[in-house]
C-alpha positions in Angstrom: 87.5 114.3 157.2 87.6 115.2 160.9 91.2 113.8 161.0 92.4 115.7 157.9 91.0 119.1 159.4 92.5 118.3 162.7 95.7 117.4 161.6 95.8 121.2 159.2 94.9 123.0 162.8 97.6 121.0 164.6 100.5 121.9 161.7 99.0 126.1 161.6 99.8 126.1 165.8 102.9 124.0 165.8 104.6 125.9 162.9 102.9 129.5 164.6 104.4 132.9 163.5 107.2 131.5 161.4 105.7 129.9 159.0 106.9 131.6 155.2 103.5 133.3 154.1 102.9 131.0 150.9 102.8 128.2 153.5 100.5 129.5 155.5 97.8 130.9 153.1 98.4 126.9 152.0 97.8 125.6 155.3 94.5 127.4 155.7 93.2 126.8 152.4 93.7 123.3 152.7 91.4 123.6 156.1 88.6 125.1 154.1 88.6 123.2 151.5 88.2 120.0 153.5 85.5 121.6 155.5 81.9 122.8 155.0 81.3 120.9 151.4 78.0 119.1 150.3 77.4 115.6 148.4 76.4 116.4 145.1 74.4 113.7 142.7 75.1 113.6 139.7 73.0 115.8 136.8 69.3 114.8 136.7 66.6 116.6 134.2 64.9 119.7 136.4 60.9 118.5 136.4 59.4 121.5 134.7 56.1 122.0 135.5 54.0 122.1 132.4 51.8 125.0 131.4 48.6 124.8 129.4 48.9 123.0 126.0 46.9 126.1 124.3 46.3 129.6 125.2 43.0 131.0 126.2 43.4 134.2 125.4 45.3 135.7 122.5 48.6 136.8 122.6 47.8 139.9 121.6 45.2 140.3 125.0 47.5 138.8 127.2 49.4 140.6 130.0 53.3 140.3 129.1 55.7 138.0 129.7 58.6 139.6 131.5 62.4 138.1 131.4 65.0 139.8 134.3 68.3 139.0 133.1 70.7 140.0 135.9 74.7 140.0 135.5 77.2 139.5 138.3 79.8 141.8 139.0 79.4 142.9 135.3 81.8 146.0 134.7 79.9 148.8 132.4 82.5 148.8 130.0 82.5 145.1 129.1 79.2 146.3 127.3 80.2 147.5 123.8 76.8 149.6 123.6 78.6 152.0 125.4 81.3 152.3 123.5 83.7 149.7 125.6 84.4 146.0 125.1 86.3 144.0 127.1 90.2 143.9 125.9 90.2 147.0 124.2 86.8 146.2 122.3 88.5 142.6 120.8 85.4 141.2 122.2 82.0 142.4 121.6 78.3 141.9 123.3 76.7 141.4 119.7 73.2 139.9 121.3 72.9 142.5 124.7 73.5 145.4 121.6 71.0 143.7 120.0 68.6 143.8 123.5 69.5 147.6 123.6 68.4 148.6 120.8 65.3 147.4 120.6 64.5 149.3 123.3 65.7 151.9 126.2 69.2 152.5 126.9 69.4 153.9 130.6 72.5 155.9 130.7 72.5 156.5 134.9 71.5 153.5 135.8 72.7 152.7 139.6 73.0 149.5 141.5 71.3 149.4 145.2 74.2 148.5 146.4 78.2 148.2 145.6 78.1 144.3 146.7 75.4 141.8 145.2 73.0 140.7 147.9 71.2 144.2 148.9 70.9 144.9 145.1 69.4 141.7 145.0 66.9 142.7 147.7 65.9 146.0 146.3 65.4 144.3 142.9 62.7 142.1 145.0 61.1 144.2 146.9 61.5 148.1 145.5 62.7 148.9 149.0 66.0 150.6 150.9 67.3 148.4 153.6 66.3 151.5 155.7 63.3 150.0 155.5 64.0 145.8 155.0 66.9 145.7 156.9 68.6 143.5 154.6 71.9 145.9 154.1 75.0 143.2 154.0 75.4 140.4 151.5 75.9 137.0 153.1 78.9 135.0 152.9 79.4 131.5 153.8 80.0 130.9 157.4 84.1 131.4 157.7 84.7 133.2 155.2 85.3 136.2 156.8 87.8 135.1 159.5 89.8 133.2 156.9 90.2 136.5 154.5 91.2 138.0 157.2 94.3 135.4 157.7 94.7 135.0 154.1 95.3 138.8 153.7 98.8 139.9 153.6 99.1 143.8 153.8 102.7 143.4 152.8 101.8 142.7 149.2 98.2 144.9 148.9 100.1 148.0 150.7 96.7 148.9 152.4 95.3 148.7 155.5 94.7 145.1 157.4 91.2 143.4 157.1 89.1 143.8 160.4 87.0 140.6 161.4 84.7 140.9 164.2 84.6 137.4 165.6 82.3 138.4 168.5 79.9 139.8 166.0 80.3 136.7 163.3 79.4 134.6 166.7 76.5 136.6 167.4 75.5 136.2 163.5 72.9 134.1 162.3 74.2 131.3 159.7 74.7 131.8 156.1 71.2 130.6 155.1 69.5 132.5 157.7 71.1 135.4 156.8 67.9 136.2 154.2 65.5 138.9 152.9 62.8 138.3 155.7 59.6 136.5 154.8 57.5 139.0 155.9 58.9 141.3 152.8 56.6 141.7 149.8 58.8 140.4 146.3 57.4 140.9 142.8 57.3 137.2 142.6 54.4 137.6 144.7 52.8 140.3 143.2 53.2 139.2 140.0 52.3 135.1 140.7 48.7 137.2 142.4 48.3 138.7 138.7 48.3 135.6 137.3 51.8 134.9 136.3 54.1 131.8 136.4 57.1 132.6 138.3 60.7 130.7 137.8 63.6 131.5 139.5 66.9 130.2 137.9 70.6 130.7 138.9 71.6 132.9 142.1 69.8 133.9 145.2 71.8 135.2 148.1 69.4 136.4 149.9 68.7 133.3 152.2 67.8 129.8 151.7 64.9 127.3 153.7 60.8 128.1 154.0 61.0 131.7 154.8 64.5 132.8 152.7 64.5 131.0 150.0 62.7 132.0 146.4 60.1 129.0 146.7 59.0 131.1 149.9 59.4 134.2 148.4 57.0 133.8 145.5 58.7 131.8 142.9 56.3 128.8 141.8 60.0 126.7 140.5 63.3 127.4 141.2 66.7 126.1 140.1 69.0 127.6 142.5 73.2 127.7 142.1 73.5 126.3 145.5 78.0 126.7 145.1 80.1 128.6 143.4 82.2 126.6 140.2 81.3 127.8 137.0 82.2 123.9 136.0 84.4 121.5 137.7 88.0 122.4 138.1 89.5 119.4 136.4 86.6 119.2 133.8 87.8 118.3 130.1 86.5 121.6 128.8 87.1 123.9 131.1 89.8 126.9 131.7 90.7 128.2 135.1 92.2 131.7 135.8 93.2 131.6 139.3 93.8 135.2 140.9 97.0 134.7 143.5 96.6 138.2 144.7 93.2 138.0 146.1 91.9 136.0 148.6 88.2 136.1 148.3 89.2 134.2 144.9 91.7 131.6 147.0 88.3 131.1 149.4 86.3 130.6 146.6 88.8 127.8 144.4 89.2 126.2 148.3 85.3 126.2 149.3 83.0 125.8 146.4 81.7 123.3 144.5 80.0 122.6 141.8 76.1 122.0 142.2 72.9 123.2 141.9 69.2 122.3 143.3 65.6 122.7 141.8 63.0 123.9 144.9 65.2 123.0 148.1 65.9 119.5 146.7 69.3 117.6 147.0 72.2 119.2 145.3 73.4 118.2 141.8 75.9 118.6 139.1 74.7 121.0 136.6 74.0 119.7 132.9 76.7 122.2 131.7 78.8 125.3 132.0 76.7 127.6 134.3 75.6 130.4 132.2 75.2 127.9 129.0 73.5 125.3 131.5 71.1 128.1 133.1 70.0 129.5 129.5 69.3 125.7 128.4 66.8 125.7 131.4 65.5 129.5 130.7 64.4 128.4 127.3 62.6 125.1 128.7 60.7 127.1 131.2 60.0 129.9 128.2 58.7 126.5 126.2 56.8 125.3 128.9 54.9 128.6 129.4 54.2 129.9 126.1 50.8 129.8 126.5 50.7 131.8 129.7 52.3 134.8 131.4 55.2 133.7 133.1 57.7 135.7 134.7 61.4 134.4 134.4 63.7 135.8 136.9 67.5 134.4 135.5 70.2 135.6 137.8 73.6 134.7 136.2 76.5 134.0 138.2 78.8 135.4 135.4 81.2 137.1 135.2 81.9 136.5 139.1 84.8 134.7 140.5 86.3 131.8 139.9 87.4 132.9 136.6 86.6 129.8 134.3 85.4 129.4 130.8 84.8 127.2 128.5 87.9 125.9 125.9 85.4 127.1 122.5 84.9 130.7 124.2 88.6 130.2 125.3 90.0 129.6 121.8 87.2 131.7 120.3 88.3 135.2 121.6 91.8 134.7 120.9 95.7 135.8 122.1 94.3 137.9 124.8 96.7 139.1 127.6 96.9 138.7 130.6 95.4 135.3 130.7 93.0 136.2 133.4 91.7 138.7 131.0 91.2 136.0 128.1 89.6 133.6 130.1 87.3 136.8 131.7 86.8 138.0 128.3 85.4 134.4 127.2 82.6 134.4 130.5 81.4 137.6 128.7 81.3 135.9 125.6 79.0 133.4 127.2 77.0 136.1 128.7 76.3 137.7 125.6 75.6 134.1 123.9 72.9 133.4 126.8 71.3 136.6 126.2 71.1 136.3 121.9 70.0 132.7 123.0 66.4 134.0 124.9 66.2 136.6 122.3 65.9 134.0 119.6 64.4 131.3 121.0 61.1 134.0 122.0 61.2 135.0 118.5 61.0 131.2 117.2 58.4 131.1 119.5 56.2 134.0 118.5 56.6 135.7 122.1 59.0 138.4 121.2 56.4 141.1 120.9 54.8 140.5 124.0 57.2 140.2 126.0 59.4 142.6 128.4 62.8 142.3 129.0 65.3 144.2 131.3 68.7 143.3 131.5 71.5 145.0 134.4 73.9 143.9 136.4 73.8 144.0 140.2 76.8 145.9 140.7 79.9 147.1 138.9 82.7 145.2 138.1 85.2 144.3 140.9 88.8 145.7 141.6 90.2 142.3 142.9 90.2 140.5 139.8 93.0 143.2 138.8 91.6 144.2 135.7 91.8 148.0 135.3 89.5 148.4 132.1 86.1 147.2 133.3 84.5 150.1 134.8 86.0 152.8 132.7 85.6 155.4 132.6 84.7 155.4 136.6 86.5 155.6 139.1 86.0 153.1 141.7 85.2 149.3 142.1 82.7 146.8 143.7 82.6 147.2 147.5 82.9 151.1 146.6 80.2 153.8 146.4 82.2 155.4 143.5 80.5 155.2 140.0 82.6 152.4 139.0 81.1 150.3 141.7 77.4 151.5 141.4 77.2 152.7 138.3 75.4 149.4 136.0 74.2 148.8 132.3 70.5 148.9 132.5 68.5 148.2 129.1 64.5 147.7 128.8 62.6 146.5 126.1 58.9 146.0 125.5 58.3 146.1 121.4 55.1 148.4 120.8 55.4 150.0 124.1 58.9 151.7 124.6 60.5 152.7 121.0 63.8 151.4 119.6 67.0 152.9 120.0 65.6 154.8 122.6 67.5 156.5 125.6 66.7 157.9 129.2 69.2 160.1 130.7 67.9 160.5 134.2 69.2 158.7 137.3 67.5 155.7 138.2 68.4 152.7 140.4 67.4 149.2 141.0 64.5 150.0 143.7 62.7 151.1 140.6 62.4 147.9 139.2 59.7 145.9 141.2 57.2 149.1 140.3 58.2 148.8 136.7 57.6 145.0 136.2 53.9 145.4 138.7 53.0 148.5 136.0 53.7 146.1 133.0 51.7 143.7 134.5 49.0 145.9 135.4 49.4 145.0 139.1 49.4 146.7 142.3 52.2 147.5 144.2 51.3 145.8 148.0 49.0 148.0 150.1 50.4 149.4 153.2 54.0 148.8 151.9 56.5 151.4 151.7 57.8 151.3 148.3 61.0 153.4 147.1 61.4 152.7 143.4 59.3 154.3 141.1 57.7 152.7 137.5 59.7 153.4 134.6 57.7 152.4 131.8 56.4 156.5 131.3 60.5 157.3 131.3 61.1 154.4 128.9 57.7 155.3 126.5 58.5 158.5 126.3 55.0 159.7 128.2 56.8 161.3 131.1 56.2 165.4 131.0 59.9 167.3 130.7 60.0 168.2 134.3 59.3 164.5 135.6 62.0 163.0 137.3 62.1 159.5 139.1 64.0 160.5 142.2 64.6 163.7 143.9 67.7 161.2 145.4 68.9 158.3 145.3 70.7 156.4 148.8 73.0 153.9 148.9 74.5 152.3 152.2 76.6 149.9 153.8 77.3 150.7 157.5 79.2 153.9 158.3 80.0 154.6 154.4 76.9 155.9 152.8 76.0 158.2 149.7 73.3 160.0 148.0 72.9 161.7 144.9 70.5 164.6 144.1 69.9 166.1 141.0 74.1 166.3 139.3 75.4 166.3 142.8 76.8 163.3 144.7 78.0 163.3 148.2 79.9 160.0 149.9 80.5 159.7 153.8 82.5 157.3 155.3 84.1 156.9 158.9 86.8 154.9 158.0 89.3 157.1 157.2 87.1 159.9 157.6 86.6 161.3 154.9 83.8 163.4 152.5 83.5 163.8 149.1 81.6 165.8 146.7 81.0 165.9 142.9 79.2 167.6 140.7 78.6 164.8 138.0 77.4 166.9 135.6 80.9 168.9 134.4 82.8 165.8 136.6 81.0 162.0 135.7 84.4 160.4 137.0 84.4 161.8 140.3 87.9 163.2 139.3 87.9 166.5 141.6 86.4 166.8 145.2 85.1 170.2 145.5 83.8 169.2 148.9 85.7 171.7 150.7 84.4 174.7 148.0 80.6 173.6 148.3 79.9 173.4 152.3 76.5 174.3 151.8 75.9 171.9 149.5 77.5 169.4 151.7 75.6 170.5 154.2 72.7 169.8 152.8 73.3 166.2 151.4 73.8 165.3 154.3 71.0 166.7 156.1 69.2 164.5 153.4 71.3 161.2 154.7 70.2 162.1 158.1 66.3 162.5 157.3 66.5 158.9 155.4 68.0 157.0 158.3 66.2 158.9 160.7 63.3 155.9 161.2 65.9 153.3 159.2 65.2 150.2 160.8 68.8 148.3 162.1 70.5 145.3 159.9 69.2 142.1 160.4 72.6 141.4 161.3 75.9 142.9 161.8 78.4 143.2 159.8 81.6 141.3 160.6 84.2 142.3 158.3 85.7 145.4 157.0 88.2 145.5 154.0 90.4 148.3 152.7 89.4 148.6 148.7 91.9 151.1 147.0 89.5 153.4 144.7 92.3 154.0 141.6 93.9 150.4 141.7 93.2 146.8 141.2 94.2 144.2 143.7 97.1 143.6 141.3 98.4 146.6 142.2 100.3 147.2 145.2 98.9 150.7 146.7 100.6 153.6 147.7 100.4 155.8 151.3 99.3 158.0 148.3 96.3 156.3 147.3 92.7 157.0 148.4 90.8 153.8 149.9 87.9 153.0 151.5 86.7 150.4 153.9 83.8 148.1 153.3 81.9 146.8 155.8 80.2 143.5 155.2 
């Protein structure tokens, strides 16, 4: 292996500068890839842990169970609830409708971040990483240096990546790189009330005896510990490679597939990944039907790699481009998964005691060059425009919050560790800080008419920030400097930036940026990267000088 990698160095210096740009984004993919990677075993059964054989206390008496279904870079309009549906609405979400309307449609619904890993944090914990610190999402050590070399401003007509490499040294690694033990998760409140807690699919926020979700309050976890949705040359797979992106040519070069069940040794999965985690989420709903269990199942659909299955493949039909078909069948899956724990809790008489919340942990992203699947927004993953914060969020609790019910005011992902502690009728960790609010009264209907949940919401990532208060949204960003303002009320897709007509009101948001990072505690750890994201066009598209951007720093 050594050999191989040292050989693909000596070839990159000898052939320098004029090397053709195909055979150099070849040259260091073929160092990553034979770098980093893991032995893998082959599948083994995941050891369950058995919960009592009978109930003590009737169903009826018990606290609920409560199911998190989380989505990965799942655009808003891939949800046909809202009127959308990937490919023009050729392919459906028949079972996540069905989830929506049994219960409450959120219609401003926000991620806590634009990228996954802080949104996953705030999920956790009900807490701005003003206050945990944990504000950047992890990527796998390298990554960052080699999308900066793979990145080829010629073609994307934007701005070059910026990698810090003195910061990326001064870094901890990819595993350390976690929500800090010392945090409080609703794993832990809810495994103090009582509850069984099972992690299954993605983490990202940290791996080991302080990171990982075994530390941070899940009794069993099956955790995606690579990236491949299956195997690249498996039988029954399709792959949709993305040329023009290289976070996608990092990905194909560097991940594998493999999984591990509470910090064990890696192994294949028993399946495709969203089918293979929904097999496992209905043995741990079958182990624990006698008690309350709290099932946390963080898909790693529909993120990159694009690959599906050859039956959702064939099922959804002559969809172009092919990216899109093969995209269009990992929603399919997701919406199979989620009809899946929907029936199997009805089969096993849970479904009226049980809550269920389902979102994504941020909108869809530009870079697989798919223009449809944040519409209407503007905006895309690693943006703080609607498209890239603005997420599907659905609750349902049969006898608790109606049917067909909908909640118009903003609300964001802090507010969901305070939601699932109130279901559980548990308390929120003394002496904590907590930002998120409980959303049961807003789901019930209980809340009086001039409730709200937030006088503002926050969202961060370095130098770019935003907030929203009341129907007015301000960003910030440093890089190009730049301010805008909407009034999302008579503009939801941040079409017009009356900025410039509204100083006061400008004035004041960000008076209300400065107050919340005025005792913000600093990152855990820098960020090392910075990446021009066009807000208007997909990394399919080449931009213009034209074209509004931003920079994300990560």
């Amino acid at each position: 292996m050594l050999k191989k990698i040292l050989i693909g160095l000596l070839v990159i210096v000898l052939v320098g500068g004029g090397v053709a740009w195909f055979n150099r984004q070849a040259i260091i993919l073929y160092v990553v890839g034979n770098t980093g990677k893991r032995e893998v075993g082959p599948n083994i059964p995941v050891p369950w842990k058995d919960g009592p054989a009978q109930a003590t206390t009737p169903l009826a008496e018990r606290k609920p169970n409560i199911i998190f279904i989380l989505a990965d870079d799942l655009g808003i309009n891939d949800i046909s609830t809202f009127g959308g549906g990937v490919a023009g609405g050729r392919v459906p979400t028949p079972n996540i409708d069905r989830l929506a309307a049994r219960g409450a449609v959120f219609t401003q619904a926000y991620a806590g971040s634009a990228t996954c890993a802080p949104s996953r944090a705030m999920i956790m914990t009900g807490r701005y990483p003003t206050r945990t610190g944990f504000e950047f999402t992890p990527t796998p050590d390298g990554m960052g240096g080699m999308i900066s070399m793979l990145n080829n401003t010629d073609e994307t007509g934007l701005p070059p990546v910026i990698y810090n490499k003195e910061q990326a040294e001064k870094a901890p690694t990819y595993t350390r790189q976690g929500l800090p033990g010392s945090e409080v998760t609703i794993a832990e409140v809810l495994r103090s009330a009582g509850y069984h807690t099972a992690h299954i699919g993605k983490w990202h926020t940290g791996a080991g005896p302080e990171f990982g979700p075994n530390a941070q309050g899940f009794d069993e976890a099956l955790v995606m510990t690579s990236g491949l949705h299956l195997k690249e040359n498996d039988p029954n797979v399709v792959n949709a490679k993305v040329p023009f992106d290289p976070i996608d040519a990092f990905l194909w070069a560097r991940m594998q597939y493999a999984t591990s069940y509470n910090e064990g040794p890696w192994f294949e999965p028993g399946g495709y990944l969203a089918d293979y985690w929904t097999d496992e989420a209905i043995n741990v709903i079958q182990k624990n039907k006698n008690q309350p269990f709290f099932l946390n199942l963080a898909h790693w659909t529909v993120h990159t790699p694009l690959q599906a299955t050859k039956a959702d493949y064939d099922a959804v039909g002559d969809i172009q481009p092919e990216r899109l078909r093969v995209y269009a069948s990992m929603v399919r899956a997701l919406d199979r998964s989620v009809g899946r724990i929907l029936d199997t809790l009805e089969a096993e008489g849970l479904a009226d005691n049980t809550m269920i919340v389902f979102t994504s942990d941020n909108g869809g992203a530009g870079y697989i060059g798919l223009p449809e699947v944040n519409q209407p927004y503007r905006g895309w993953k690693m943006t703080l425009f609607e498209g890239g914060i603005h997420v599907p969020m659905f609750v349902s609790w049969p006898g608790h919050i109606p049917a067909k019910s909908t909640v118009t005011a903003p609300v964001a992902h802090i507010d969901l560790m305070p939601t699932f502690a109130a279901a559980a009728g548990a308390s929120v960790p003394a002496g904590v800080e907590i930002d998120g609010v409980s959303l049961l009264p807003f789901a019930a209907g209980t809340a009086t008419p001039d409730q709200t949940p937030h006088d503002a919401i926050f969202w961060q990532s370095a130098y770019y920030k935003a907030v929203r208060q009341g129907d007015w949204k301000l960003q910030v960003t440093d890089k190009p400097a730049r301010t805008w303002l909407f009034n999302l009320a008579t503009d939801p897709t941040e079409r017009t930036n009356v900025a410039e007509q509204n100083p006061d009101k400008v004035a004041a948001l960000k008076k209300l940026l400065a107050d919340h990072q005025a005792t913000a505690r600093p990152p855990l750890y820098p960020h090392t990267t910075e990446g021009a994201i066009a807000v208007d066009k997909t990394a399919a598209d080449k931009a213009t000088p034209e074209d509004e951007y931003v920079f994300w720093p990560n």
